[in-house]
C-alpha positions in Angstrom: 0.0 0.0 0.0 1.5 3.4 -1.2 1.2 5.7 2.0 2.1 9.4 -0.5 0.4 10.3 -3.1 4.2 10.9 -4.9 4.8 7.1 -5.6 1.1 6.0 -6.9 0.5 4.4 -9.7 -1.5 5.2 -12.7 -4.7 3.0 -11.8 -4.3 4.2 -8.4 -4.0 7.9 -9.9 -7.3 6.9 -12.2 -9.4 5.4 -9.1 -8.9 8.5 -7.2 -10.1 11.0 -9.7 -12.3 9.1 -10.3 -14.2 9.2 -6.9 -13.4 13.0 -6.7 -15.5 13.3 -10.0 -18.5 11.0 -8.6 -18.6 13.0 -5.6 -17.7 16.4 -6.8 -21.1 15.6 -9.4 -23.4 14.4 -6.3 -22.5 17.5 -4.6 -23.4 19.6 -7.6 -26.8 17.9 -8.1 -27.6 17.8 -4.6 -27.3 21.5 -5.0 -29.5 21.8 -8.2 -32.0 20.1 -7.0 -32.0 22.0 -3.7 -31.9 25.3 -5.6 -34.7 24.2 -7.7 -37.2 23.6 -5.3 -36.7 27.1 -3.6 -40.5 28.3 -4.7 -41.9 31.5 -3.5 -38.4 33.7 -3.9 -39.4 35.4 -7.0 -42.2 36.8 -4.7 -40.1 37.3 -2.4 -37.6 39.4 -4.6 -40.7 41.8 -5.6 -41.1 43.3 -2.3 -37.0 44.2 -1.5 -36.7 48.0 -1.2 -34.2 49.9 -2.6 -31.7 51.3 0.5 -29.4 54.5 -0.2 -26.1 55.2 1.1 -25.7 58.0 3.8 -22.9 60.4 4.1 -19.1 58.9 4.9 -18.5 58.8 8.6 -15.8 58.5 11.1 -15.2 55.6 13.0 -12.9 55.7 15.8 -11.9 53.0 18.6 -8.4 53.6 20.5 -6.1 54.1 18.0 -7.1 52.5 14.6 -9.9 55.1 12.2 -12.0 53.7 10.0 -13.8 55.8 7.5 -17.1 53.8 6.4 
């Protein structure tokens, strides 16, 4: 049994992408499907008001200033 990923062979090379591929594509259906399923958000989206930006202010604690 190879113990570093240095010395592997090619089939053990294959096998391993292999199973990174399978579970890399569950992982990105899983997701779909979840996504998919959402429903109501478009409604949701309708009634998001728009927010403005105030005036820069000052921010100080000790010695560090942040302007925001």
């Amino acid at each position: 049994m190879n113990h570093s990923l240095h010395s592997i062979d090619r089939t053990t090379h294959a096998k391993i992408v292999a199973v990174a591929l399978i579970c890399a594509t569950a992982v990105a259906g899983i997701g779909i499907a979840v996504h998919s399923r959402g429903g109501d958000n478009l409604e949701q989206a309708q009634h998001i008001g728009v927010i403005k930006a105030g005036r820069p202010a000052m921010v100080a604690s000790g010695i560090e200033v942040a302007v925001r």
